[in-house]
N, C-alpha and C positions, 0 to 999 in steps of 0.2 A: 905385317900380317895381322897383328889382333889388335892395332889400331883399328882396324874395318869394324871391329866388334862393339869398340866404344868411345864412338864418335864423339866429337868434343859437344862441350856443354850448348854454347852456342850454335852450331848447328841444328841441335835440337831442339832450341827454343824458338828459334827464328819462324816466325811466322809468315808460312804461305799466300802472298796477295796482300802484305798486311799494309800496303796505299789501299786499299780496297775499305780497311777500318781506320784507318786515320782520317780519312777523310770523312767519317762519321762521330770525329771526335768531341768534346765538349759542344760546341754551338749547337750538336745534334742531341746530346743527352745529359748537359747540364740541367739542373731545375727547369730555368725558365726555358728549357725546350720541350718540355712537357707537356706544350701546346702543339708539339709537332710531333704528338702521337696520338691516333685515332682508335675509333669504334665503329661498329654500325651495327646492327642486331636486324633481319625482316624476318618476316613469316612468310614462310612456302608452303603452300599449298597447290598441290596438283601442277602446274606450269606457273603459276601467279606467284609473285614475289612482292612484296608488302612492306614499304617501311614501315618499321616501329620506334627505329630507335636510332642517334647518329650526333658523332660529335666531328664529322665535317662540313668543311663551307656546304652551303646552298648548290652552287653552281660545280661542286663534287661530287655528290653524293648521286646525283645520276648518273653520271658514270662511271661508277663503280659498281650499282647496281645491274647496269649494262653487261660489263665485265661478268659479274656474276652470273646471270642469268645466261651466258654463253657458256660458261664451264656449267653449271645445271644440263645446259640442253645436249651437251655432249657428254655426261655423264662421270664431269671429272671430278665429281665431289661425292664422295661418300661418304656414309653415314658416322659419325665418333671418327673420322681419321682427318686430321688438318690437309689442306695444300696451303703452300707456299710458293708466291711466284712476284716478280715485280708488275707494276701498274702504274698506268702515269695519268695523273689525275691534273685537276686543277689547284693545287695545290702549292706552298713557296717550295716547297721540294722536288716538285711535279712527278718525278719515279719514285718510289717508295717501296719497300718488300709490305708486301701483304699475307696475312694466315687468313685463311676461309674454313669453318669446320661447320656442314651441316649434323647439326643433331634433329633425329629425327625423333617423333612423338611415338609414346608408348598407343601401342592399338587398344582400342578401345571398346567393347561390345555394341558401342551405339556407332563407331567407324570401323568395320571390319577392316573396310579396306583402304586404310588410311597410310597404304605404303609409301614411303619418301614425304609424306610431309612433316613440315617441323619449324622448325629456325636456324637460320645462318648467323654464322657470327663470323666476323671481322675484325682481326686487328691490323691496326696500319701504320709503319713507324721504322724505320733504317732502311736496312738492306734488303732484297733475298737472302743470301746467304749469309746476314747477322743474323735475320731471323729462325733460319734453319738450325742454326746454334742452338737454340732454345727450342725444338721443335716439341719435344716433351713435356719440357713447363708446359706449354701454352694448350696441349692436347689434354693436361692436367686441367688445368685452370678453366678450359670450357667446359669439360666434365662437370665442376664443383657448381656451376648454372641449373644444370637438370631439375635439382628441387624448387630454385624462385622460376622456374617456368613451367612449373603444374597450376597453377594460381589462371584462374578465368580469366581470360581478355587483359592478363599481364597488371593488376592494380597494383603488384608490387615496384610497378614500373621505376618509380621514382624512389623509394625505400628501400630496396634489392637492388633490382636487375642495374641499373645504370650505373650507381656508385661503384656497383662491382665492376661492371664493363671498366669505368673511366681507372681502375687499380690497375687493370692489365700489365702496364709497363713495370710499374712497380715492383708487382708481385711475381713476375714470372722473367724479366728481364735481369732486374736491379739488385737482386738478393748478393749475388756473387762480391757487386761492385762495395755494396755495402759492409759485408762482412772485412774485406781485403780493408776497408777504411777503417773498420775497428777494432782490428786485432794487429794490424801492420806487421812488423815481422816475424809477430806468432803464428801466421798464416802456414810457417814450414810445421808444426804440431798435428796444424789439420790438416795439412799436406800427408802427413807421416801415418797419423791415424788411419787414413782414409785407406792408404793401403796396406797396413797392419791390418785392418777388421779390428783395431781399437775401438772399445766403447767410449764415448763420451755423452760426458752428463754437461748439463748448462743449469748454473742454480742462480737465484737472484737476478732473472730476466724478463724482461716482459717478451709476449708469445711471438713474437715478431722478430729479434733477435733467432729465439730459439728456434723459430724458423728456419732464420737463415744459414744455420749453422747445419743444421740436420740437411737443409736443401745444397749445403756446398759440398758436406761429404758424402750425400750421393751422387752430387756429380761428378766427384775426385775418385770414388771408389772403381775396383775393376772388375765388382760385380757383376755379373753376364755376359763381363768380354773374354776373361781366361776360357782355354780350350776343354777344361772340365769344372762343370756348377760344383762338382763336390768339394774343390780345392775350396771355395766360397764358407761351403756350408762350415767342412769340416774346422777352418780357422776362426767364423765366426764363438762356433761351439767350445773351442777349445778360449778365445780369449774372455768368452760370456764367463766361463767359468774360475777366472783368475780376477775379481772385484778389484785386488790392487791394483790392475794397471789400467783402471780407470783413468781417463783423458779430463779432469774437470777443470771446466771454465768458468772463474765466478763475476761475474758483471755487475758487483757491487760498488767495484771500483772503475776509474778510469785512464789508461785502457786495461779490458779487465785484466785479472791474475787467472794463468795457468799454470796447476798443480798435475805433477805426476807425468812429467812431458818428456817425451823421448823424439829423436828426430835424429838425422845423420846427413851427410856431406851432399846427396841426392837433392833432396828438398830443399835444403838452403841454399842450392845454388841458383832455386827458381825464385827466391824471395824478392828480389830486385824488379825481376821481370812483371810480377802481378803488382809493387808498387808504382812502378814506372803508367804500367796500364792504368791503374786505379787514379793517378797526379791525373790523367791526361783525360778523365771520365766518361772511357770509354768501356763500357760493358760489354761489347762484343768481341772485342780484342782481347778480353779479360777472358774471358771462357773461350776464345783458341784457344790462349797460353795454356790453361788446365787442358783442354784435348792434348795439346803439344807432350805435355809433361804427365799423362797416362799413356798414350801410345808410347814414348822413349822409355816408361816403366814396362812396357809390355815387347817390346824389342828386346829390354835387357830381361828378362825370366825367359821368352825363348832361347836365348842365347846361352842362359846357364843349361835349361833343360839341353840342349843340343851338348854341350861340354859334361854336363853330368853321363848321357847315355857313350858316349868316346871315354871317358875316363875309366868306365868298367872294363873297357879291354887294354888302356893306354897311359903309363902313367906320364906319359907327355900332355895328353889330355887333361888329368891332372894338374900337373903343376899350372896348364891355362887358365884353368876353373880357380886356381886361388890367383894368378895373375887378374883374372877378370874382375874378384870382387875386392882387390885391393883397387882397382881403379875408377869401380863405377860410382863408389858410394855410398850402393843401396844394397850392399851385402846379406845386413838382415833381413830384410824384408823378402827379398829375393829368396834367402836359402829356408827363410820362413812359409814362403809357399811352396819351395820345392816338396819341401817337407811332408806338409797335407796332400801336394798331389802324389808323389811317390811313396806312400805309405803303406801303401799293399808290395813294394817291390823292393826285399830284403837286401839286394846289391846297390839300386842306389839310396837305399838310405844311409847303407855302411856307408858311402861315397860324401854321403853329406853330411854324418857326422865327424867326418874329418874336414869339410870345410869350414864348419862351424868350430872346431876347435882351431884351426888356422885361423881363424877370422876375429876369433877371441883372442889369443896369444897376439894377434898384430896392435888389436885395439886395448889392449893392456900395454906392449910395447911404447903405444903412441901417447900414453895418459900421462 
């Protein structure tokens, strides 16, 4: 019966369709397949679509502007929000996921009515749904454009706009793959962090690391997925205010040193998983697995919540809730959010500070 509750490890890792990302493995995102991720930048105007800019073959790029110019006329591209979809170009790949985000141009008093014009941007490069993984970064990363395309007739073409287009994969793709390579099985710290609302600091980095690190624990964190923002707020607030348990990562050395590291049986049981991903340089399999391993973190806090609210009238209910977190692993964390969300409800916090002292007595037991 409370096997149902906490499904083994391996189930929860196993990846959905994951022939879908192996077959996109190394030959598709090592280095030298960096050739086999594209751009394409036009200007729209009114119905007219414009190249400017393009890092596919010749005998590609029209059709994919084709492509385009069909989702335009039926209205499936709007303004700052990407689509994602496959395309089969000419190309050694010939199907590709492609992201399309029309940004459109601020109105202007000399164009009042300069509605829907602007630039399309294009990236093109795995799947559909590798891409869709990323669907964020990349809605991010066309965002960070808007300023080098105020510039007249684009002169920053070559100095801006393009080096930045040609980063795309780098910068909004590869951050994950990167970090999981240099921290290797400290990865369970930022795992652990990420859903603590642990602070971390990164010292002796250049900006590009420090990046990466801040871009993996927002995408690890379960910020704006719990069923109440306040549980977020209220945990951030409360660990801002304890500087000791600072997360610090010092990248002086190699691989760096992590100080002040807490982490528990949950997370290290995914530590294999994101290596394994990371040997086989696959980026898109790399961020299921962290989807994988927030949703199983988000299964198990409803599951307490549900055994928290039975344990007020049941002490059979009860003794489940400490069955539960002697077996999932993520005890604290778990009874750490319980915490901030039931904090206005004087019964189940009694409830949970007896979990937490059961949880503590076991984990002293076991030291």
């Amino acid at each position: 019966m409370f096997t149902s509750q906490t499904s083994s490890f391996q189930d929860s890792i196993d990846v959905e369709d994951r022939d879908d990302f192996d077959s996109e493995e190394i030959s598709g995102y090592s280095q030298k397949a960096q050739l086999y991720c594209y751009y394409a930048i036009y200007l729209y105007q009114g119905s007219s679509l414009t190249l400017i800019d393009s890092s596919l073959p010749s005998e590609a790029e029209p059709e994919l502007r084709t492509y385009i110019s069909r989702r335009l006329s039926k209205g499936a591209l709007l303004g700052g929000m990407g689509n994602i979809a496959t395309v089969e170009l000419s190309i050694p790949e010939q199907a590709v996921g492609c992201y399309c985000c029309l940004l459109e141009q601020e109105k202007s008093p000399e164009q009042p009515d300069a509605d829907g014009n602007g630039y399309v941007i294009c990236f093109l490069g795995g799947s559909e749904k590798g891409l869709n993984l990323f669907r964020l970064e990349l809605d991010k990363y066309v965002q960070g454009l808007h300023s080098s395309l105020q510039t007249p007739e684009l002169q920053n073409l070559e100095t801006e706009v393009r080096p930045y287009l040609s980063r795309w994969y780098e910068e909004s793709v590869m951050h994950i793959y990167r970090l999981v390579q240099l921290v290797q099985n400290n990865i369970t710290f930022l795992l652990h962090a990420a859903l603590s609302h642990t602070h971390v600091e990164v010292i002796n980095s250049d900006e590009k690391t420090k990046a990466d690190v801040f871009s993996f624990i927002k995408a690890a964190s379960l910020q704006g997925l719990s069923q109440q923002d306040t549980t977020s707020a209220s945990l951030c607030k409360a660990m801002s205010e304890d500087t000791q348990s600072d997360l610090v990562i010092d990248c002086s050395t190699s691989p760096p040193t992590f100080t002040n590291t807490v982490t528990n049986r949950f997370c290290d049981e995914w530590i294999q998983a994101f290596l394994n991903a990371a040997e086989r340089c696959n980026p898109f399999l790399l961020r299921q697995i962290l989807e994988n391993f927030k949703l199983k973190a988000i299964q198990d806090m409803n599951s307490l919540k549900r055994f928290v609210r039975q344990a007020e009238m049941s002490h059979y209910a009860l003794f489940r809730c400490c069955q539960f977190l002697q077996t999932c692993g993520n005890g604290d964390v778990l009874l750490q959010n319980a915490r901030a969300e039931h904090s206005d409800l004087p019964e189940a916090c009694n409830i949970i500070t007896v979990l937490e002292e059961f949880l503590s007595e076991q984990n002293q037991a076991q030291a």
